[in-house]
C-alpha positions in Angstrom: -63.8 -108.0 15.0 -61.6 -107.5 12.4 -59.2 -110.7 11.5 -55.9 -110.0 10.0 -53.6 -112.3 7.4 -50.2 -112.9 8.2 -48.8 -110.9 5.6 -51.1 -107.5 6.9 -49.8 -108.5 10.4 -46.4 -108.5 9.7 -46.4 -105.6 7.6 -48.9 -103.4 10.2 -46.1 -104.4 12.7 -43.0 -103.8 10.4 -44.9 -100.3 10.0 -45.4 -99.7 13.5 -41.6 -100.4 14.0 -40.1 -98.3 11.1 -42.3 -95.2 12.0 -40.7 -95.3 15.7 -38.4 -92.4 16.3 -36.2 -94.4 18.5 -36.4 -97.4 17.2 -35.0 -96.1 14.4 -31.6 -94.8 15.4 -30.9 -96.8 18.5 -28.0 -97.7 19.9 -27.5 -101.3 21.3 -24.4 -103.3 23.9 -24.2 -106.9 23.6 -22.2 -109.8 23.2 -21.8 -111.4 19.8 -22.7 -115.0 18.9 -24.0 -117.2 15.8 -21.6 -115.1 14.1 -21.4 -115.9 10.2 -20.6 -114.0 6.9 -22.8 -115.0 3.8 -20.9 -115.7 -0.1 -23.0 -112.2 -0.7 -21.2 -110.2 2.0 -23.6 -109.5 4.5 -23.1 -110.6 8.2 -25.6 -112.2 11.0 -25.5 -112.8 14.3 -26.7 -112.9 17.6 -26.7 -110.5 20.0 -27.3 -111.6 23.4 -27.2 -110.1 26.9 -28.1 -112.7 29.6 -31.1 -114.5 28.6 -32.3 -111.7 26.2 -31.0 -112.0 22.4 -31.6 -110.0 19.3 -31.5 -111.3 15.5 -28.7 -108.8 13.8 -27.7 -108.1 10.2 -25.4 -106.0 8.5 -26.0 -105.6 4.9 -22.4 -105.9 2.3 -22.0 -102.3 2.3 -22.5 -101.3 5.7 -20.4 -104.2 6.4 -17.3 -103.0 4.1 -17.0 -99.7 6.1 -16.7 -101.0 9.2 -13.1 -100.6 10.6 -12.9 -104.2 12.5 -16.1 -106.9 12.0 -16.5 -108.9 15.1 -16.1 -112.5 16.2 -18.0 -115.1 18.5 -17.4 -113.5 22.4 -17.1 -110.0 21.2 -18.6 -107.2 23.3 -19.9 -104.5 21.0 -21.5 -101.2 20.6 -23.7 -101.0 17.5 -26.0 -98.8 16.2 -29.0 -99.4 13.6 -32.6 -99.4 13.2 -34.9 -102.0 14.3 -37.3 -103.8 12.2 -39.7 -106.9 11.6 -38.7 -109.7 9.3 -41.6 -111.1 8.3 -40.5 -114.4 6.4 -39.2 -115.4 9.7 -41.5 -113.5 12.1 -39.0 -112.3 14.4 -37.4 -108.9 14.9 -34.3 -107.7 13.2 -31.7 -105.0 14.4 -30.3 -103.7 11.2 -26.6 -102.5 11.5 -24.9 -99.5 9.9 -22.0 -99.1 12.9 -20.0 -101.8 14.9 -17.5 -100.5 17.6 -15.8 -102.6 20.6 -18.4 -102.1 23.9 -15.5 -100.4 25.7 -15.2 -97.5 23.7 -18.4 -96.2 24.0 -17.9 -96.4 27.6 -14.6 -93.9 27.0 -15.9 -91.5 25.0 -19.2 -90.8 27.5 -16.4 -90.5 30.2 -14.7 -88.2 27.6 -17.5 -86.0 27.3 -18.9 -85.5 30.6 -15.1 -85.0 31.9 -15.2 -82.0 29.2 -18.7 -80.7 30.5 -17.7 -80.3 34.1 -14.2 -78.9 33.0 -16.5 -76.2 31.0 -18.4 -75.2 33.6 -15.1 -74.7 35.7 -13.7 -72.2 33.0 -10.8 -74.9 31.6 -12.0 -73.8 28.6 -12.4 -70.1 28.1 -11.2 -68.8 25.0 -9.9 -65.4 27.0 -7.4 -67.5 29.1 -5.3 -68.4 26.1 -2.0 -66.9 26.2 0.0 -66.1 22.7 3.1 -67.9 21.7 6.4 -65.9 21.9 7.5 -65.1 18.9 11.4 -65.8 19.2 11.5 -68.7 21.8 15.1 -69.1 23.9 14.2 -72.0 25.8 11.5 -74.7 24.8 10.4 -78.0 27.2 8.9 -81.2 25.7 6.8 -83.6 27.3 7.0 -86.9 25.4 8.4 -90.5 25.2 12.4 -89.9 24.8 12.0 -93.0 22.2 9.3 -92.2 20.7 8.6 -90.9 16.8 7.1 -87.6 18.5 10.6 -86.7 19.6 12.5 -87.2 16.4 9.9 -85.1 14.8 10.0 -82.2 17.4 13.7 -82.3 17.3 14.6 -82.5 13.0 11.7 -79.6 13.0 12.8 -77.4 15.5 16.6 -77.9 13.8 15.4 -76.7 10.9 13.3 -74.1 11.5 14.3 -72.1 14.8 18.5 -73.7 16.0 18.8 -71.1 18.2 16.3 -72.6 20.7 17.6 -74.5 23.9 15.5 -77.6 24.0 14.5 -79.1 27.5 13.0 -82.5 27.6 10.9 -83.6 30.4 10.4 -87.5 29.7 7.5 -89.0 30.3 5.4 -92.4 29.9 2.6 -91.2 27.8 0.4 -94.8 27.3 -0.5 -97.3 30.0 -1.6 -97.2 33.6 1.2 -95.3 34.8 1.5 -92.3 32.2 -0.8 -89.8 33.9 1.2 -89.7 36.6 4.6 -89.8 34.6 3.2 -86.8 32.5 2.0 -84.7 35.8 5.4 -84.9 36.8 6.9 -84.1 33.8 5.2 -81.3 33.5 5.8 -80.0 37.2 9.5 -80.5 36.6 9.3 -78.1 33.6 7.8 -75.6 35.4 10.6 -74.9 37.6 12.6 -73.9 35.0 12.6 -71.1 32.9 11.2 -71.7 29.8 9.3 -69.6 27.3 7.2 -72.2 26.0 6.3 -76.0 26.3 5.1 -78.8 23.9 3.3 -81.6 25.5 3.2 -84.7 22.7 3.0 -87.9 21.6 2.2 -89.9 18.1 -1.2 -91.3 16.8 -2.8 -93.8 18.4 -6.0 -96.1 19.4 -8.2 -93.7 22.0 -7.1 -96.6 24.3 -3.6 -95.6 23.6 -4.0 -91.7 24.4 -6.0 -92.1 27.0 -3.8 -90.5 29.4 -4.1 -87.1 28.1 -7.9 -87.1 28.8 -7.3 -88.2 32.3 -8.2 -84.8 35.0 -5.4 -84.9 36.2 -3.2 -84.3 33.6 -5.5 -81.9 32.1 -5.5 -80.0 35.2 -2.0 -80.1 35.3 -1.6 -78.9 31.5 -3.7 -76.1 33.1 -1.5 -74.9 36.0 1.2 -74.2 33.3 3.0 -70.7 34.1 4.1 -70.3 30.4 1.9 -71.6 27.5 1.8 -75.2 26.3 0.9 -76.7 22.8 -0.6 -80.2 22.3 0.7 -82.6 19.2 -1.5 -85.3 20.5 -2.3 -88.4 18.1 -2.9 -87.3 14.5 -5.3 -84.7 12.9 -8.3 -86.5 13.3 -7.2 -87.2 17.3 -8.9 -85.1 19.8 -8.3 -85.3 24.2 -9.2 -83.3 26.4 -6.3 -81.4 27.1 -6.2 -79.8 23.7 -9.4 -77.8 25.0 -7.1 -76.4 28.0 -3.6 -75.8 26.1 -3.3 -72.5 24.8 -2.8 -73.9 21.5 -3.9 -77.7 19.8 -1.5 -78.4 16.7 -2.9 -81.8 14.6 0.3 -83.8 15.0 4.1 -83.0 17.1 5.7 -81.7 13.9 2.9 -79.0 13.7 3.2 -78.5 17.5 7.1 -77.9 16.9 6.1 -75.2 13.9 4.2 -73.3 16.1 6.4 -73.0 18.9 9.4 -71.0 16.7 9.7 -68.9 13.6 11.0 -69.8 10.4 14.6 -68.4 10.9 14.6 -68.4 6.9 11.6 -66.5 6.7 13.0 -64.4 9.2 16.2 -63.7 7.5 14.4 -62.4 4.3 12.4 -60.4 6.6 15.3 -58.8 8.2 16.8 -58.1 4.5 13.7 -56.1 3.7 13.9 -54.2 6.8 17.6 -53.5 5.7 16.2 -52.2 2.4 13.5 -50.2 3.9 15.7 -48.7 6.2 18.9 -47.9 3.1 15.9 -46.6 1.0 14.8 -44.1 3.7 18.3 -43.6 4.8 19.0 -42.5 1.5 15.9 -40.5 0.9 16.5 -38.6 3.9 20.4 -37.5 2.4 19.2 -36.7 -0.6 16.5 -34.1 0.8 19.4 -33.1 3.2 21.9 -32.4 0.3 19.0 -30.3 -1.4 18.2 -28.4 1.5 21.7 -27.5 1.9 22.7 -26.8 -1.6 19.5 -24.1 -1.4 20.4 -22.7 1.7 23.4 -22.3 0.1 22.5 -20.2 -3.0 20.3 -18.8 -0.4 23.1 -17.1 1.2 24.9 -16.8 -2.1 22.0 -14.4 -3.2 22.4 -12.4 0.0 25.9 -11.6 -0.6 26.9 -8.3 -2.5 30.3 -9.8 -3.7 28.9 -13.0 -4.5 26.0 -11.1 -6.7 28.3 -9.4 -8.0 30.4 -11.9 -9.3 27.5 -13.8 -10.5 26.0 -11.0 -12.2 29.7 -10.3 -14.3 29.8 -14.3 -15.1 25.8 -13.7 -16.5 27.1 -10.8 -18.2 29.7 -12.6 -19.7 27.5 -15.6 -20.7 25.2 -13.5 -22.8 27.6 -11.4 -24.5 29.6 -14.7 -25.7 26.2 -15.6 -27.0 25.2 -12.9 -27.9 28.2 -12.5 -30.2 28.1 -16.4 -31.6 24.3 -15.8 -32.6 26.0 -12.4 -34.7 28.4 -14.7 -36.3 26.4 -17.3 -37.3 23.8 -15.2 -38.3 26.6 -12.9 -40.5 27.7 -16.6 -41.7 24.5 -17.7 -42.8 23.4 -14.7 -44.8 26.9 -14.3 -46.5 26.3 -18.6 -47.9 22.7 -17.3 -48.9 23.6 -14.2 -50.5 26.7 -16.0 -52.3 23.9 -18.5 -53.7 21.6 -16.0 -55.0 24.5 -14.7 -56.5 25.1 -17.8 -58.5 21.7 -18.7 -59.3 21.7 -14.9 -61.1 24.7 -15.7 -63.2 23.1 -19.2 -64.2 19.8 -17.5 -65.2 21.6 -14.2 -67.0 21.2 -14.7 -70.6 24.6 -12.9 -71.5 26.7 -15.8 -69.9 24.8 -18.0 -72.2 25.8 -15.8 -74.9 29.8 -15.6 -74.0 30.0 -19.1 -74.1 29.6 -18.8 -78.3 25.9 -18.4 -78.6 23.7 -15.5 -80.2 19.8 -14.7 -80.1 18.2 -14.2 -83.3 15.8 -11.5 -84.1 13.5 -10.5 -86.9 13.1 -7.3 -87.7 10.9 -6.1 -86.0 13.1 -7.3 -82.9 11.2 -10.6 -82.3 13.3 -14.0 -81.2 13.3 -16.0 -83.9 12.9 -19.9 -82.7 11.3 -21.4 -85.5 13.0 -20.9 -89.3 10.0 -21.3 -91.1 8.8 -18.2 -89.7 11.7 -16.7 -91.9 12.0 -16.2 -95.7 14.8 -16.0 -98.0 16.0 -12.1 -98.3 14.9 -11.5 -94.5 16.7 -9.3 -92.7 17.7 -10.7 -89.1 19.8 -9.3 -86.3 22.1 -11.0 -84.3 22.8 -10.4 -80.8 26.2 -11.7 -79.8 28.0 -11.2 -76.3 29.6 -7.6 -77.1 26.8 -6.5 -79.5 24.4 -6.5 -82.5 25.4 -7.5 -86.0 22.5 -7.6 -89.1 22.7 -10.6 -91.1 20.0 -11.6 -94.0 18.5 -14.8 -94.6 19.4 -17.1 -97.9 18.0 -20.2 -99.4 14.9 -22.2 -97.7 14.2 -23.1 -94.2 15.8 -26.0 -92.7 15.1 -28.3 -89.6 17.7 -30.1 -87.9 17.8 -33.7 -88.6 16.0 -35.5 -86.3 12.9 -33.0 -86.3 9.8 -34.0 -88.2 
């Protein structure tokens, strides 16, 4: 027999709890009671279902995330793990998620609508038909007072004011806006349209209900042209996005898919303009080339027109023929001149008519230096128009400033 402490017990059972796969990520519908919110943060209560209760806590931080906390009479959907307090003895359902009870009821509706719709082919990715590109004629499904309509309208001004819009109003929250949208919808499609937006603004899954109801979504279905949802915001998902041949996140995106930017458009056109100068432009220039050689062509083949261009060559090459003559006569004449004076500079005699004579010893050698020459020599000057002997007297003498 083996005997166990408290503290063991407690723990062996807090063990046995923690290790339970579904204990541990369970989730639990109940109505709230003994609510109360410690100084710390955290949050117990009761949750109770007939006769049967469960302790529940939701620590400060779990607590602070939580998009609405509860009050006394509250049905609720929460999820947590369950575990054994052992100071008290008692179990514990620890809370990381608190939802109102109805809610969980509407998304499992949500999601087994979506299943059966599957199976039917709602969904298939090779139904979806593309958006025309340049839109005439565009119907709206939506609340004629709502937000979703300004929106639509101020972006469908902007971007594409060609458009005709056609507004199909329709109740889209409340008991009566399935029906109100199903016949909004079947009064579009007897007119001609090229495209239709189906929208309405952001709400509670409460308040877009409607577009997840089968009937609508079957309707959105039986659409002869194709329909875009702007349901709710971008987080906001209903069923009939999964059938429309295109989901946008809000109605303002839904209104940007449905046209082309007429701006964009405009600079588009302009570059097709220029594409289509440039080639233009291209194509008469190769034209005019072509021609001019099909001309000279034909030129060539002519015996007159050879002719004459052969006399006009002719011509051309004696008149440069004769300029290169001239220039070259021109050029040899300023060289020849130059020569002429750079002989005259170097010629000794024109030094020697400008007063000058060269002195010479004799044995006929230029005297430069006068102490090479002693009193009695005899010398011989050559002047400009001849010799004349001369004989040296007294001693040699240097110029002044010579050493």
């Amino acid at each position: 027999m083996h005997i166990f402490s408290i503290s063991d017990l407690t723990g062996y059972i807090g063990e046995m709890l923690d290790a339970d796969p579904i204990l541990s990520d369970v989730w639990v519908e109940g109505e709230v009671s003994n609510w109360s919110r410690a100084a710390s943060g955290h949050c117990y209560w009761t949750l109770r279902e007939g006769d049967a209760q469960l302790q529940t806590v939701c620590w400060r931080q779990q607590a602070l995330k939580q998009p609405r906390l509860p009050t006394n009479g509250d049905q609720v959907l929460v999820h947590g793990r369950v575990s054994f307090w052992p100071v008290s003895g008692k179990l514990q359902l620890y809370v990381d998620l608190i939802r109102p009870a109805g809610i969980g009821l509407l998304h499992a509706q949500v999601e087994a609508l979506k299943q059966r719709l599957e199976s039917e082919g709602l969904f298939d990715p090779g139904r979806k038909r593309p958006i025309p590109a340049l839109p005439r004629r565009i119907g709206v499904v939506t609340s004629p007072t709502g937000a979703a309509l300004r929106d639509i309208l101020s972006v469908l001004r902007e971007r594409w004011p060609l458009c005709e819009v056609v507004l199909a109003p329709a109740v889209v929250q409340g008991e009566q806006a399935p029906e109100s949208i199903v016949e909004a919808l079947y009064n579009l499609y007897g007119v001609e349209l090229d495209v239709i937006i189906v929208a309405r603004g952001g709400g509670s899954i409460e308040d877009l209900w409607a577009f997840n109801d089968e009937v609508v979504v079957r309707a959105v279905f039986a659409s002869p042209v194709p329909v875009i949802t702007g349901v709710g915001h971008e987080t906001d998902t209903t069923v009939v996005d999964y059938v429309a041949d295109l989901r946008a996140p809000t109605p303002s995106v839904a209104a940007a898919y449905a046209t082309p930017n007429v701006g964009e458009l405009r600079n588009e056109l302009l570059g097709l303009v220029t594409v289509l100068h440039t080639t233009m432009t291209q194509r008469l220039d190769g034209a005019r080339d072509e021609l001019e050689h099909t001309r000279r062509h034909i030129g060539r083949l002519s015996p007159h027109l050879r002719l004459q261009h052969d006399r006009q060559l002719l011509a051309q090459t004696r008149a440069r023929l004769e300029r290169n003559a001239a220039t070259t006569f021109t050029l040899q004449r300023l060289r020849l001149d130059h020569l002429r004076q750079q002989l005259e500079t170097l010629n000794p005699r024109a030094t020697l008519a400008r007063g000058y004579a060269v002195v010479r010893g004799a044995d006929g050698t230029v005297v430069l230096d006068p102490a090479t020459v002693t009193d009695g020599d005899t010398l011989v000057l050559e002047l400009r128009d001849g010799l004349l002997g001369a004989r040296a007297e007294g001693a040699p003498r240097k110029y002044p400033n010579e050493t």
